[in-house]
NUMARLUM-243696 format. One record per residue (C-alpha): x, y, z; residue in one letter. Coordinates in steps of 0.02 Angstrom, whole numbers. Layout:
<pts>
<pt east="X" north="Y" up="Z" rest="A"/>
...
</pts>
This chain:
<pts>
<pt east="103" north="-372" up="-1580" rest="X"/>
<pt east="-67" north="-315" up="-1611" rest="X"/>
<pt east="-165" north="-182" up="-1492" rest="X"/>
<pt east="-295" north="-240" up="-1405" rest="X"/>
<pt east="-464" north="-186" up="-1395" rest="X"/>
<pt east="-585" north="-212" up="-1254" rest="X"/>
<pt east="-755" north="-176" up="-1254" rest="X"/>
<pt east="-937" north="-204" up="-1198" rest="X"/>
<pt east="-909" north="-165" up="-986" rest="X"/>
<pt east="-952" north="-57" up="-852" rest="X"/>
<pt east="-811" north="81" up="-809" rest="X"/>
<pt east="-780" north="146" up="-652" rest="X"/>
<pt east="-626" north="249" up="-698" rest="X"/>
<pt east="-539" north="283" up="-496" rest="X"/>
<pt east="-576" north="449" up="-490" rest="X"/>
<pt east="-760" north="512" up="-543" rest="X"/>
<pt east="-904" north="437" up="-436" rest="X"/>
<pt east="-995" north="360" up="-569" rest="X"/>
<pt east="-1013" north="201" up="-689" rest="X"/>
<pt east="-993" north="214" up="-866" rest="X"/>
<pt east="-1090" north="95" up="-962" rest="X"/>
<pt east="-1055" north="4" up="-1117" rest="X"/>
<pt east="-868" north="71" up="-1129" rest="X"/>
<pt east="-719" north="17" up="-1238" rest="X"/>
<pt east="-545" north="40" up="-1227" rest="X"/>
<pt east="-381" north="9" up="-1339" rest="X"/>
<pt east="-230" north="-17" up="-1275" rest="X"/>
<pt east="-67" north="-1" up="-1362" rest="X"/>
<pt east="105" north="-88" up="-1381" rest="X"/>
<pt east="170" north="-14" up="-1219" rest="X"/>
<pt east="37" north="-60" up="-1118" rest="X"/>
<pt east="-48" north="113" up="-1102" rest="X"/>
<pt east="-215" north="160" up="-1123" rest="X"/>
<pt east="-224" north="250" up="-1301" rest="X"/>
<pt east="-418" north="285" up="-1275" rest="X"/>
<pt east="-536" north="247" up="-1163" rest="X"/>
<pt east="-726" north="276" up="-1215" rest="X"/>
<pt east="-916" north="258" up="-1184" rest="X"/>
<pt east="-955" north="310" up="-1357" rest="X"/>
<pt east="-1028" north="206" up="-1508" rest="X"/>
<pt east="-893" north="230" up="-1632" rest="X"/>
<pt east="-764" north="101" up="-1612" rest="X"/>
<pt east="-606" north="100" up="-1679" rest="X"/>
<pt east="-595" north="-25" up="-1845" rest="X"/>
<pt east="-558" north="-183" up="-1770" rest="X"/>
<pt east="-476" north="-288" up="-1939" rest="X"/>
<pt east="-298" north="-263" up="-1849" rest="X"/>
<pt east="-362" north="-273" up="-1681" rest="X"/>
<pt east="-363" north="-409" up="-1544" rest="X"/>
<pt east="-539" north="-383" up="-1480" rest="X"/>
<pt east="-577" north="-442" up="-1321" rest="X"/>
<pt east="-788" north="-435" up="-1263" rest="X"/>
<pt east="-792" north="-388" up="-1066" rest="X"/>
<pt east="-957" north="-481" up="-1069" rest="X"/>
<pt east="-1052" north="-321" up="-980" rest="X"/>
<pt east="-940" north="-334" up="-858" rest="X"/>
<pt east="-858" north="-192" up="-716" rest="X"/>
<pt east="-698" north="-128" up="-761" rest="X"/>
<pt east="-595" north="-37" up="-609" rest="X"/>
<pt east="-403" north="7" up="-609" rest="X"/>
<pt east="-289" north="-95" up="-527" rest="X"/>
<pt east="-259" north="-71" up="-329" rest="X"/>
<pt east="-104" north="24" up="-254" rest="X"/>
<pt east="-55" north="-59" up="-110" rest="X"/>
<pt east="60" north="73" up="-2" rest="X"/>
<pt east="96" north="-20" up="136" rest="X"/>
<pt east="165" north="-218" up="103" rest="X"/>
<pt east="316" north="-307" up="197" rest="X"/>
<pt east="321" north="-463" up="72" rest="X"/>
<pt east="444" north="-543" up="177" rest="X"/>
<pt east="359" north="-587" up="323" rest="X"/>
<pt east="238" north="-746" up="366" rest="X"/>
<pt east="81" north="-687" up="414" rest="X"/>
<pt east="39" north="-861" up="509" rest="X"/>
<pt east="152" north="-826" up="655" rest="X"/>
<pt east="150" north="-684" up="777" rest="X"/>
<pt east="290" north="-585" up="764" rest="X"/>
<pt east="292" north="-621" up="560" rest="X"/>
<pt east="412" north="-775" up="548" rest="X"/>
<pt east="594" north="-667" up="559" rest="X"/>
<pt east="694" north="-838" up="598" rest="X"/>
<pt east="754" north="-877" up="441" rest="X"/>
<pt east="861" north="-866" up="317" rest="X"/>
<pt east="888" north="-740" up="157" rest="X"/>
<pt east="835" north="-896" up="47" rest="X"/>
<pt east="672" north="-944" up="128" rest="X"/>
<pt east="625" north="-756" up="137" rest="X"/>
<pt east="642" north="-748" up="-46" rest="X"/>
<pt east="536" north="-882" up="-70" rest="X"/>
<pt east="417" north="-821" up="45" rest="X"/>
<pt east="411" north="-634" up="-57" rest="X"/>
<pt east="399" north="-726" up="-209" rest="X"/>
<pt east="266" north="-803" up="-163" rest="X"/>
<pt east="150" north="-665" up="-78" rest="X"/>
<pt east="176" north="-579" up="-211" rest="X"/>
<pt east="74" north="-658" up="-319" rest="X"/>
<pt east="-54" north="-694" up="-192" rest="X"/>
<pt east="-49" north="-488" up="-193" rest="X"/>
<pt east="-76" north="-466" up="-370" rest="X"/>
<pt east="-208" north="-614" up="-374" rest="X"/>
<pt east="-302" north="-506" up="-252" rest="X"/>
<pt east="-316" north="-350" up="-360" rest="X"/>
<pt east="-135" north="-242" up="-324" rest="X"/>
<pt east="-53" north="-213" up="-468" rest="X"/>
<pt east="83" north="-99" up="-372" rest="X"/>
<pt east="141" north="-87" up="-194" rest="X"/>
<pt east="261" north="25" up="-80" rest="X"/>
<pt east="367" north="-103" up="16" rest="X"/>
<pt east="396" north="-17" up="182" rest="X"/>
<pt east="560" north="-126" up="253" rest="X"/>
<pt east="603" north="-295" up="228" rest="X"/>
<pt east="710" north="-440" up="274" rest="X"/>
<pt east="883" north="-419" up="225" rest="X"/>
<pt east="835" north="-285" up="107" rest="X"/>
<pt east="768" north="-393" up="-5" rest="X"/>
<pt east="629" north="-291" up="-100" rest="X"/>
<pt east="765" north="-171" up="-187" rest="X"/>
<pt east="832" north="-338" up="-278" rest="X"/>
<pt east="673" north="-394" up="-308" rest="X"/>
<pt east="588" north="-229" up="-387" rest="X"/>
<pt east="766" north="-239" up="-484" rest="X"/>
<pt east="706" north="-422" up="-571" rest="X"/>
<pt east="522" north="-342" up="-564" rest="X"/>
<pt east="572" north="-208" up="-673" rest="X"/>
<pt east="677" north="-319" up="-798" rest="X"/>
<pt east="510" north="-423" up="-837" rest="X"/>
<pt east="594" north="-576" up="-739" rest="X"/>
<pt east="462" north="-592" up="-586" rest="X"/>
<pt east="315" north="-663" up="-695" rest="X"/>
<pt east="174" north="-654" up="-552" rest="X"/>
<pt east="209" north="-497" up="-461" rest="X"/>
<pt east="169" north="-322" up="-437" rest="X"/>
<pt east="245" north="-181" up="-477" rest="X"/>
<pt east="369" north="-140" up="-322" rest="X"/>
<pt east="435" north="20" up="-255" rest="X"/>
<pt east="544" north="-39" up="-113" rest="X"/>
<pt east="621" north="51" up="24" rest="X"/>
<pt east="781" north="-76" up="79" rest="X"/>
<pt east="773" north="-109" up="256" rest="X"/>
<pt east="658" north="22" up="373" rest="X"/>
<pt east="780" north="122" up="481" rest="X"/>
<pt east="745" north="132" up="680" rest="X"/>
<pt east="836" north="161" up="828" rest="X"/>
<pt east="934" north="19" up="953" rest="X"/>
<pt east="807" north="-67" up="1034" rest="X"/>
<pt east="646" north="15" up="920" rest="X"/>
<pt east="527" north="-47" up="853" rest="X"/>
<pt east="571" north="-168" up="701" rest="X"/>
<pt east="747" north="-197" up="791" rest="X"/>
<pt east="768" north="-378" up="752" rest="X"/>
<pt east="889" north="-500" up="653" rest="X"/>
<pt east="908" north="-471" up="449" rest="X"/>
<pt east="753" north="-339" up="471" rest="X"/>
<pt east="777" north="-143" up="507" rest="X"/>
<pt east="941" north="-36" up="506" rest="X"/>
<pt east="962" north="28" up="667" rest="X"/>
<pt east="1032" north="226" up="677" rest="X"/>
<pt east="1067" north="332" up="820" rest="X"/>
<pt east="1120" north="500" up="764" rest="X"/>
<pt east="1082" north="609" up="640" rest="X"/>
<pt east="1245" north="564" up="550" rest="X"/>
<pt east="1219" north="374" up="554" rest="X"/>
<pt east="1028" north="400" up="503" rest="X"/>
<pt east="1103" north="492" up="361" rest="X"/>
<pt east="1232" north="367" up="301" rest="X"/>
<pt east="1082" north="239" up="320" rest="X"/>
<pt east="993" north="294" up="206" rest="X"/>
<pt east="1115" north="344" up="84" rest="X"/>
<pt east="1150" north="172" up="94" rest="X"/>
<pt east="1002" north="110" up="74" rest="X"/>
<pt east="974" north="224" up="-103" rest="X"/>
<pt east="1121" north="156" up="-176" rest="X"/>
<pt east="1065" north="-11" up="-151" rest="X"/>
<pt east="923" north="14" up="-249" rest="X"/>
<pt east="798" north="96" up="-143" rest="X"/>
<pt east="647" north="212" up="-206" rest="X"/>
<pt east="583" north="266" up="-67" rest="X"/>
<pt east="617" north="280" up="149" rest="X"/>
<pt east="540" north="193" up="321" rest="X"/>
<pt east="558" north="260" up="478" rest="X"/>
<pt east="502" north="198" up="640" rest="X"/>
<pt east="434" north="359" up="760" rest="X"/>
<pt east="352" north="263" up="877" rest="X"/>
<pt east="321" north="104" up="968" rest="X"/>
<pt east="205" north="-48" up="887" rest="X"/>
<pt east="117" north="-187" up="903" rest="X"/>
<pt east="224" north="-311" up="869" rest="X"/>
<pt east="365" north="-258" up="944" rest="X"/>
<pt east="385" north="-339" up="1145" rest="X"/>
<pt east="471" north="-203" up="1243" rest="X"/>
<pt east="395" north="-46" up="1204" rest="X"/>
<pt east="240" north="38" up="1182" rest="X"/>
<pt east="146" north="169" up="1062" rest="X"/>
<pt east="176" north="286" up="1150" rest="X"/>
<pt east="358" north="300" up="1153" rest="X"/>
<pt east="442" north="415" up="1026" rest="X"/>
<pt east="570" north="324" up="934" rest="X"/>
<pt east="699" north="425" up="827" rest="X"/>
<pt east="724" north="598" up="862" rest="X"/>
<pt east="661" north="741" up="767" rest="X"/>
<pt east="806" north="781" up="714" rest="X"/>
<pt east="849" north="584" up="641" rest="X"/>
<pt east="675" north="584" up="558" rest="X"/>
<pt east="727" north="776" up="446" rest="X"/>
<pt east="907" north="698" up="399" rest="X"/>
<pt east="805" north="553" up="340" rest="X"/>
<pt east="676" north="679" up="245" rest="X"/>
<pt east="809" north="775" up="174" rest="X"/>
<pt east="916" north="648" up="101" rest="X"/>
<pt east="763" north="558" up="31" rest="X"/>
<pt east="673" north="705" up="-37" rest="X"/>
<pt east="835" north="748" up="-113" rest="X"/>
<pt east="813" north="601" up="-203" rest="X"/>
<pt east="655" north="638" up="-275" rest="X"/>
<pt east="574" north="507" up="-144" rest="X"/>
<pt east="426" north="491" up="-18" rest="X"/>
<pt east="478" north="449" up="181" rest="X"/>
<pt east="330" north="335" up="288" rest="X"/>
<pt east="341" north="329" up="456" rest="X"/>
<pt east="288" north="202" up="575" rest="X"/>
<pt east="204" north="295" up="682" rest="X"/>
<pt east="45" north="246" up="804" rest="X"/>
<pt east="57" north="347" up="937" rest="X"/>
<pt east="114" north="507" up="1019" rest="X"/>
<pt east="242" north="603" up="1040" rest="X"/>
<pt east="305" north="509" up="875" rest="X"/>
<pt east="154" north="544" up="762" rest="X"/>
<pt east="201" north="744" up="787" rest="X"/>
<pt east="403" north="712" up="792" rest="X"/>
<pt east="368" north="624" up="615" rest="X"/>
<pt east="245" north="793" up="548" rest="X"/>
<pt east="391" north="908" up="605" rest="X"/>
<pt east="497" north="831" up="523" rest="X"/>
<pt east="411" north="809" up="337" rest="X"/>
<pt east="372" north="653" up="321" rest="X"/>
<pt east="241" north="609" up="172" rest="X"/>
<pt east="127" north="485" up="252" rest="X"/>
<pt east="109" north="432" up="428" rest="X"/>
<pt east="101" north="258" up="439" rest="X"/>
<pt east="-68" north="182" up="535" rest="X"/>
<pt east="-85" north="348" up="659" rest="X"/>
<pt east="-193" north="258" up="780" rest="X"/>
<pt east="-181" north="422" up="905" rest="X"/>
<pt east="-209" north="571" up="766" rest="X"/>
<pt east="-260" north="716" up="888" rest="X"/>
<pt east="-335" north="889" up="811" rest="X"/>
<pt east="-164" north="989" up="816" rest="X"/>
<pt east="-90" north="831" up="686" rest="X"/>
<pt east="-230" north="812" up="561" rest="X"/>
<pt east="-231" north="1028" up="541" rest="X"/>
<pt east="-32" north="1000" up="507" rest="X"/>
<pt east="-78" north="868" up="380" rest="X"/>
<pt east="-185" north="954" up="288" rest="X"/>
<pt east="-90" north="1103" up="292" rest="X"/>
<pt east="74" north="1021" up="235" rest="X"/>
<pt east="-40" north="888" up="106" rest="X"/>
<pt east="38" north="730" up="214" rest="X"/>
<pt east="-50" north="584" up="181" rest="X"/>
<pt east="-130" north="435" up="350" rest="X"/>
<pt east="-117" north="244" up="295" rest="X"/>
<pt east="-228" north="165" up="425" rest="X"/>
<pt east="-191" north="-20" up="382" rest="X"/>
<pt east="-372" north="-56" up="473" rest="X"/>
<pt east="-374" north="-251" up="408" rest="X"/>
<pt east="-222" north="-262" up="498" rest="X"/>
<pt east="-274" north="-198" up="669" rest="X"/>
<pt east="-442" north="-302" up="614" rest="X"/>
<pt east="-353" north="-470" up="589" rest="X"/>
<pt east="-268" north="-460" up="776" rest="X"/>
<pt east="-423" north="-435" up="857" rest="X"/>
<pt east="-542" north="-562" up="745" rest="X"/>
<pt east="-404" north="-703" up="729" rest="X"/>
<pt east="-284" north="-679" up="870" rest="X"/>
<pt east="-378" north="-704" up="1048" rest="X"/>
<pt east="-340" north="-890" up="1085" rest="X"/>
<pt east="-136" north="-869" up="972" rest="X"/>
<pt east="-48" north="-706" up="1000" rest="X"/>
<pt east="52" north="-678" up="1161" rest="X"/>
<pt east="-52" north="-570" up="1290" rest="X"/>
<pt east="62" north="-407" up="1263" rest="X"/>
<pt east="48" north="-401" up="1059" rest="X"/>
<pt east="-143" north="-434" up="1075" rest="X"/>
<pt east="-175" north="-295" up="1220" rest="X"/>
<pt east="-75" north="-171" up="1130" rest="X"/>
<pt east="-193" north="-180" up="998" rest="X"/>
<pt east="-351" north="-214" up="1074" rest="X"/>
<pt east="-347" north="-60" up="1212" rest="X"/>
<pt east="-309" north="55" up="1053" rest="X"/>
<pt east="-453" north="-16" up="942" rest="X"/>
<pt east="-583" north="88" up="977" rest="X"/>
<pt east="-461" north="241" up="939" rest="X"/>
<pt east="-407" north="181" up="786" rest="X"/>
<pt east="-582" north="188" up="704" rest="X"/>
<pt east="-644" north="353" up="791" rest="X"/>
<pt east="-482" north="433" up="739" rest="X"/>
<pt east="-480" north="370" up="559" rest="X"/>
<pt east="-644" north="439" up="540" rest="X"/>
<pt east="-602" north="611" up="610" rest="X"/>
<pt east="-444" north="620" up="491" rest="X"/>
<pt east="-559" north="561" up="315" rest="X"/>
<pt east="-717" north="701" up="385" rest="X"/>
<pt east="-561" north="831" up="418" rest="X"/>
<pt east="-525" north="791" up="240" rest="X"/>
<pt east="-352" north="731" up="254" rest="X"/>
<pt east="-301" north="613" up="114" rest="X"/>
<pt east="-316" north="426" up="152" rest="X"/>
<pt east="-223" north="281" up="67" rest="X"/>
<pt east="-252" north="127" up="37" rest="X"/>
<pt east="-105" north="27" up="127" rest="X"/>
<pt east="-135" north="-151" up="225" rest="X"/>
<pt east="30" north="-200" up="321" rest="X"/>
<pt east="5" north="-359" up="248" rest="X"/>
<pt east="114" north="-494" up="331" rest="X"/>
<pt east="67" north="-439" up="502" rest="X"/>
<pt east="-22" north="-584" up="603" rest="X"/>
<pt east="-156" north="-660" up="507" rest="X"/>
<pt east="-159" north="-525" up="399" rest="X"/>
<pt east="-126" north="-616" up="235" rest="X"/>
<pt east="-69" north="-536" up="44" rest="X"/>
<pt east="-247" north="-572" up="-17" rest="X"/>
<pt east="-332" north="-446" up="117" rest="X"/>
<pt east="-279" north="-288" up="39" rest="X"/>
<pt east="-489" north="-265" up="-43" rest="X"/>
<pt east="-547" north="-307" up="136" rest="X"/>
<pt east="-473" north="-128" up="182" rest="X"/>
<pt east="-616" north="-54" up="88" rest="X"/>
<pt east="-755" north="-154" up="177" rest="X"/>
<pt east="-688" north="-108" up="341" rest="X"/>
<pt east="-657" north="99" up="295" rest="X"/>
<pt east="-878" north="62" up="238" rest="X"/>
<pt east="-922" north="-33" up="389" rest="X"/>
<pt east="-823" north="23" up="546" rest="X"/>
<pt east="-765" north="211" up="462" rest="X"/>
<pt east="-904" north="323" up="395" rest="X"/>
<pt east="-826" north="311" up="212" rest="X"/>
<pt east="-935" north="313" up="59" rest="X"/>
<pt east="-908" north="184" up="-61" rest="X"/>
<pt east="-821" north="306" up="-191" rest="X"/>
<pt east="-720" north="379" up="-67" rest="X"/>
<pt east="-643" north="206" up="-11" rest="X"/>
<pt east="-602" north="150" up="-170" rest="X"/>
<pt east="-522" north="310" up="-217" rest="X"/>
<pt east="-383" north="275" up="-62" rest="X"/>
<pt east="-284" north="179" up="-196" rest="X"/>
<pt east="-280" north="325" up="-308" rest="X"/>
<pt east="-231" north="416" up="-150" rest="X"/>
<pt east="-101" north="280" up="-133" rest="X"/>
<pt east="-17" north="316" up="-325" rest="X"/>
<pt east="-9" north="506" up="-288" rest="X"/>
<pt east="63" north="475" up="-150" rest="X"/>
<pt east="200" north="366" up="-243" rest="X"/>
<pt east="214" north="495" up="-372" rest="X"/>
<pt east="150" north="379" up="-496" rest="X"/>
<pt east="80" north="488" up="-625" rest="X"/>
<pt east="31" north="343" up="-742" rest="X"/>
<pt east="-77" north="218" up="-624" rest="X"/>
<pt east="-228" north="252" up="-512" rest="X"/>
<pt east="-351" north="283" up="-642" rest="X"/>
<pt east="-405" north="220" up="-799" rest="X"/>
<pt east="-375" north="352" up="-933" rest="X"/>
<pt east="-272" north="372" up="-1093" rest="X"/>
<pt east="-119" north="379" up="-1095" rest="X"/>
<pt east="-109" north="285" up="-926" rest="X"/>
<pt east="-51" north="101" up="-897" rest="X"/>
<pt east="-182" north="-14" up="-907" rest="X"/>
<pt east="-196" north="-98" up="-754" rest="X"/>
<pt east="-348" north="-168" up="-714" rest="X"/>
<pt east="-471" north="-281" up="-651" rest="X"/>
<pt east="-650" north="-354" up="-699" rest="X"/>
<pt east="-757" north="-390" up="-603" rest="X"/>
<pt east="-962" north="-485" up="-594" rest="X"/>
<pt east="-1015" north="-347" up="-480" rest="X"/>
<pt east="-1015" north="-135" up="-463" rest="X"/>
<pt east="-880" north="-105" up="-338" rest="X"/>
<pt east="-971" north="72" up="-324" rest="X"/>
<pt east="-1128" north="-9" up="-243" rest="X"/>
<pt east="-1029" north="-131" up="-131" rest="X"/>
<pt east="-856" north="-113" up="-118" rest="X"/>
<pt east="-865" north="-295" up="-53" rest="X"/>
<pt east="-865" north="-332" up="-252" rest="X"/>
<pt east="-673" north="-307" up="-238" rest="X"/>
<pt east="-657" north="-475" up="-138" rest="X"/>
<pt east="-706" north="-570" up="-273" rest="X"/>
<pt east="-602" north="-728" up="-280" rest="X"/>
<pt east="-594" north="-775" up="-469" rest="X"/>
<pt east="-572" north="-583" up="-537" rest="X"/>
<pt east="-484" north="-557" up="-706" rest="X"/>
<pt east="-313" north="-446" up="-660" rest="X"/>
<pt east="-247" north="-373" up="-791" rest="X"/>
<pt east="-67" north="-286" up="-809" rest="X"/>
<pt east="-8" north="-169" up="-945" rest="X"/>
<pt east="-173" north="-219" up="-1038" rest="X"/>
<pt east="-141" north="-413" up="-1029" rest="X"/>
<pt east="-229" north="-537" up="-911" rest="X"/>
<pt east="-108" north="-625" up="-777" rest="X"/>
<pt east="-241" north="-696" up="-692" rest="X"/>
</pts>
């Protein structure tokens, strides 16, 4: 198989704040990036496949921390009522409608029947043809009664012993990573935000065993007491932290733990929801709105490290969405356009993936091209008909 060289486009390379013009890159047999270059001397292209970008913007390809590709983002409380079959078919097919959009790798934080660890498995063997890259998590863990409690969807655990076991169990069934629920949600009918959920001592069993594994723990967690039971107890990112006070974004950047705000899906309940979701799921989110934005915006001026993560499958908050997150971080938060975009780099450290988030050598070469300079409008991302590109070869 030949390398392929591309050439004649517009970098913007996920981490400087800047567009290179009239770049080329070559990528190799593997799929990584053996050079990537602005320069005028091009490699000999007589044993090349050369591909011209047409002046085109290059960007890398989105990390997407924060999917569950099992639910059905047309119903309210994300379609749980069926069977392991029909949720395969479902994952199957949101993820492509993922990767269409622009993510080339997500963090699956708990699905239906555990699917996503058998599904990264076929990922990973080159047998899902239209998908992502996965890193799943098995099914999130939560107390009786918590939030994410339902049929074929989270482990519940009640001790630190059976939170323990859990997640062991969930590792050797092919599990890369750990969800815990610390709080109340949105979705969830008979509790609120503000209701711890697992204790503190649950959530550092569940941080020990997975950073013993060389893992990252997300926790669910919107509001308080269970946004601070989740910091003391380690866990890497908290998951949508609708309540962040003062004394929780110092801890964070103190002890480098990353927010995921999942704004588009807080967005699609109040744009899409009024006249469809029951009263309870669409008050819970409503009343906390205007938090949500003033307290993202506190944690990205504090400087605490924010990733890109969308909870797609939450009502009406679909698996092409994921580039709306950047519009809304620009128009409701007081992010620059750089800064947005960067959130998916923020994403892949996160993930400890050293070899995606930015373009450079000896990276993989995922990517996207695009007519328009995400850097001057990030709404450039939502382009419908974008070329994705994984491992250097177009899929779409």
């Amino acid at each position: 198989m030949k390398k392929v060289l591309y050439k004649n486009f517009n970098l913007f390379n996920g981490f400087e704040n800047t567009t290179y013009k009239n770049c080329w890159m070559l990528v190799n047999n593997d799929g990584k990036l053996e050079s990537v270059s602005s320069s005028n001397s091009f490699p000999n292209e007589n044993d090349l496949k050369v591909v011209d970008l047409e002046n085109k913007y290059v960007m890398p390809g989105l990390v997407n921390c924060h999917t569950h590709i099992t639910l059905d983002s047309n119903t309210h409380d994300g379609g749980i009522s069926v069977d392991q079959t029909e949720a395969t078919v479902r994952a199957l097919s949101n993820l492509k409608d993922l990767l269409k959009s622009g993510v080339t790798y997500i963090r699956e934080c708990g699905s239906m029947f555990g699917l996503d660890t058998t599904l990264a498995k076929l990922q990973r063997k080159g047998l899902l043809k239209k998908s992502p890259e996965i890193m799943s998590s098995g099914c999130a863990l939560t107390m009786t009664g918590g939030h994410g409690d339902y049929p074929n969807g989270g482990k519940t655990v009640d001790s630190p012993d059976e939170m323990r076991k859990a997640v062991r169990n969930n590792f050797k069934n092919g599990a890369q990573s750990t969800k815990v629920m610390a709080s109340g949600g949105v979705m969830s009918p008979g509790d609120y935000m503000d209701e711890a959920q697992l204790t503190v001592e649950e959530l550092k069993v569940a941080v020990e065993e997975t950073h013993n594994k060389h893992a990252v723990v997300a926790a669910h967690a919107e509001g308080n007491p269970g946004i601070m039971n989740a910091l003391k107890a380690g866990v890497d990112s908290i998951e949508h932290g609708f309540y962040l006070n003062d004394e929780e974004l110092e801890m964070m950047l103190d002890n480098n733990q990353y927010l995921t705000p999942t704004l588009v899906s807080a967005w699609c309940i109040a744009e899409y929801g009024k006249d469809t979701l029951p009263s309870w799921e669409l008050n819970k989110l409503t009343d906390a709105l205007d938090d949500i934005y003033k307290n993202v915006n506190r944690a990205y001026e504090k400087g605490v490290k924010v990733t890109l993560g969308t909870d797609a499958g939450t009502p009406y908050n679909n698996f092409q969405k994921t580039p709306k997150e950047f519009e809304l971080m620009t128009k409701k938060e007081h992010f620059s356009n750089f800064d947005a975009l960067k959130t998916s780099l923020h994403s892949a450290e996160l993930m400890n993936l050293k070899d995606y988030g930015t373009l450079e050598s000896g990276k993989y070469a995922d990517f996207l091209v695009l007519n328009e300079n995400p850097l001057e409008d990030v709404v450039a991302v939502q382009q419908s008909d974008k070329q994705v590109y994984k491992f250097g070869r177009r899929v779409f």
